[in-house]
N, C-alpha and C positions, 0 to 999 in steps of 0.2 A: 340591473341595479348593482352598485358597486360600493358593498359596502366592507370593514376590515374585519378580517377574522377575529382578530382582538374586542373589536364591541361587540360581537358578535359571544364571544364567549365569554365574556362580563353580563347580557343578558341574560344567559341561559344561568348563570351562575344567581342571579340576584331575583328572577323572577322564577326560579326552578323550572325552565323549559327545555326541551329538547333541543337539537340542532335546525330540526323542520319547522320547529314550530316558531322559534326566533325569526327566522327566514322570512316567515309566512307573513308573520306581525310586522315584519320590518318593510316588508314591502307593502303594506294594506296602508301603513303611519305613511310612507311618499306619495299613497294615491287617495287616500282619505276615502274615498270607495271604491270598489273592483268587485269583476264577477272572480269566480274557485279558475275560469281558467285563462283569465289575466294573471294573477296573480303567480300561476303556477310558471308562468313564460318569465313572468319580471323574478320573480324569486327562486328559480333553477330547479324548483321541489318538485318531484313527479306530481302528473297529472290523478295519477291512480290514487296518491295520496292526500292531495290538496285540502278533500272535501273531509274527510275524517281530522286533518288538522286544523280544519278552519271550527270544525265543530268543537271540539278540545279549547280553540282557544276560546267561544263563545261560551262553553260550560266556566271556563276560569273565568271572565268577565273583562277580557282583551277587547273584545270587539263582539258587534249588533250585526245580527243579519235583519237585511229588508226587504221585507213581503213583493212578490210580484217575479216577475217574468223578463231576462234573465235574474235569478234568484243573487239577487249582490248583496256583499259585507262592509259594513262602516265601521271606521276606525274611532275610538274613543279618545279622549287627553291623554296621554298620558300621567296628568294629575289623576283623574280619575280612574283609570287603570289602577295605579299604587293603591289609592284608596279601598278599590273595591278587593281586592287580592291578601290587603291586610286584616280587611274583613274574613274573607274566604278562611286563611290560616286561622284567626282566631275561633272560627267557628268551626274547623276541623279540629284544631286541640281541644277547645272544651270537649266535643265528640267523643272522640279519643279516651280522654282523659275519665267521661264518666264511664265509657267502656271497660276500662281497667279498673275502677276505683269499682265495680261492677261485678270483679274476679272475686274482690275479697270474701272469702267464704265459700266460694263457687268451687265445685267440685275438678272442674278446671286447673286452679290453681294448689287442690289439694296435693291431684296426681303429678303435677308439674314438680310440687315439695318432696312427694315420695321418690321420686325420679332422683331428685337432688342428693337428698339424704341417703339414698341405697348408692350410689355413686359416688357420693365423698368417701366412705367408709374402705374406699379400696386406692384411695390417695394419697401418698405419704406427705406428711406437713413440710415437708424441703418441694413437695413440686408445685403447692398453691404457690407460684408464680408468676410473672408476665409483666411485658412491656404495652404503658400504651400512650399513645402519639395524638396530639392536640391536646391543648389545653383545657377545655371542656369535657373531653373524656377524661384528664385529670381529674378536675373538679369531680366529676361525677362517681366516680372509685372511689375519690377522697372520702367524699361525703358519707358513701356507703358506711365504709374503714368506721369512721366518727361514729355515726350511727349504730354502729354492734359494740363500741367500746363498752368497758365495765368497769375499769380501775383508772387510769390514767389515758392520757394526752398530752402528746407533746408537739409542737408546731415548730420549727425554723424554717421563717421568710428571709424575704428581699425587705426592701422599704416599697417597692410598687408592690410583692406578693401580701403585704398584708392590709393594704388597700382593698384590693381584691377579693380575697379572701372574708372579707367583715357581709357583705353581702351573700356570698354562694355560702359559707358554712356559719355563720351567725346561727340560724334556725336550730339547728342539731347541735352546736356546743351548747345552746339555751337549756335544750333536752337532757342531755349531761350532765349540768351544772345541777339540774333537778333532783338527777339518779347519783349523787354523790360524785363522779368522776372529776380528780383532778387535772387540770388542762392547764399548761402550761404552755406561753409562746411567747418567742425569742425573734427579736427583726430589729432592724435599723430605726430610732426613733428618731424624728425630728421637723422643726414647724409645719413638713408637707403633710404628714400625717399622725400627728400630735392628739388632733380629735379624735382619729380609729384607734389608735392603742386604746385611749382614754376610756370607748365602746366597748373594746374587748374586754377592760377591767371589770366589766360586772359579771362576765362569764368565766374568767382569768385569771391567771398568773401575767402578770407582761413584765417582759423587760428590757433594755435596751443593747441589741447587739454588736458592738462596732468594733469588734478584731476581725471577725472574721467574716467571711460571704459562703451560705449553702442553703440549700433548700431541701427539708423533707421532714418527714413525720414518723412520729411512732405511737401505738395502738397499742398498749397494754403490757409493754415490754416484748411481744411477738411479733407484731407485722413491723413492719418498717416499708414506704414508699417514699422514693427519693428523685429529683430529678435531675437529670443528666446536662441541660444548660441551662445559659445565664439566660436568665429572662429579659434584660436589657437590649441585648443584644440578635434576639431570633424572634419572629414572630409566635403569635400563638398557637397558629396552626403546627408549627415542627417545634413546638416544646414534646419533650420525649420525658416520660418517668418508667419508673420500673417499682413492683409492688413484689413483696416476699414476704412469707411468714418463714421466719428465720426466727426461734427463741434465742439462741445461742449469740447469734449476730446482734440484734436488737436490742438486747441488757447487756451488750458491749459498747455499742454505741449509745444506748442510755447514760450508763456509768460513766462514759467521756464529757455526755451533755450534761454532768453533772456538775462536773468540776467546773464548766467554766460556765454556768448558771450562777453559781458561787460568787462569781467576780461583775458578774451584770450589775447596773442599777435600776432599781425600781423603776416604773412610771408612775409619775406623781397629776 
């Protein structure tokens, strides 16, 4: 069976499988049934391993095995694969999910905080630092960031970053907006996203950014995360930012973002 390594690791990438196990499935999908040691000839996988990943793919919901004597595997739709796998995830996160919402209060997470707390205290505020790489781990730092604010917030997007952005951190500027926090954000306005400025005005400051092009944030006049490209132009996976608690740095670059907030116009 000849198939390209390229779909091959578009698979493994889209349905989270292995190398073997992509193999396995791909060759069970050209024969629609097959015994563990057909398969393992048509699909190159040791024999030794065959039966452990035909079981893997039957716990995911890849493929049926049927009763009887040689014990053989049937291949499903792949409509029905998707289906059933989306299920699978969903029903692992909820899991998941009530697992940790599960910590809270749990002695677990107590000791996890004391770990914390004894551990920051021998860190100097110049080295809470670091870079991090994809877009989603962006977001997800960002959020943080938003979430411990106490005085202010200040946002400069793109015109695609504040699209974006109305979604992943709507929820936590709502919370803010509650606890007094002034939040301020500065992006490119215009008919493509005219209605999300419009959104962010109830949590917001918005205004209309069009001298200049930059992306980043500031948290209270101390932290500042800033990212390093254009988002037009790189996908999201190698979007790179960089997080610093810097006072010194961050009420310099506040004070700049000042002046030219000055000169913005409203969104109406």
């Amino acid at each position: 069976m000849i198939i390209k390594e390229e779909f091959l690791s578009r698979l493994r990438k889209i349905f989270d499988l292995n190398l073997y196990e992509v193999k396995v499935w791909a060759a069970l999908l050209s024969r629609g049934t097959s015994t563990a040691g057909e398969l393992s000839n048509i699909s190159d996988v040791p024999r030794s391993r065959t039966y452990d990943i035909l079981e893997s793919l039957e716990k995911k919901g890849f493929i049926v095995m049927k009763l009887g004597k040689p014990i053989k595997f049937v291949a499903l739709k792949p409509e029905e694969v998707v289906e059933r796998v989306k299920k699978n995830l969903m029903q692992d996160a909820k899991e998941r999910t009530q697992r940790l919402e599960k910590l809270k209060g749990d002695e677990v997470l107590e000791e996890l905080t004391g770990l914390f707390t004894k551990g920051i205290k021998f860190v100097e505020p110049s080295d809470l630092s670091g870079s991090l790489r994809g877009r989603q781990n962006l977001y997800n730092h960002l959020d943080m960031m938003i979430r411990d604010a106490e005085k202010t917030i200040t946002i400069v997007t793109t015109s695609e970053g504040l699209s974006r952005k109305l979604e992943v951190l709507m929820p936590s500027l709502e919370k803010c907006k509650k606890r007094g926090v002034r939040v301020r954000i500065a992006a490119p306005v215009d008919n493509n996203n005219i209605k999300v400025a419009r959104e962010f005005k109830k949590v917001a400051e918005v205004r209309n950014l069009d001298k200049m092009k930059a992306r980043f944030v500031i948290i209270d006049g101390n932290q500042i995360m800033f990212m390093l490209l254009d988002d037009e132009k790189f996908h999201p996976n190698y979007d790179i930012g960089v997080w610093i608690n810097t006072e010194f740095f961050a009420q310099a670059l506040e004070q700049m973002f000042e002046l030219a907030w000055n000169d913005m116009k409203q969104v109406k």
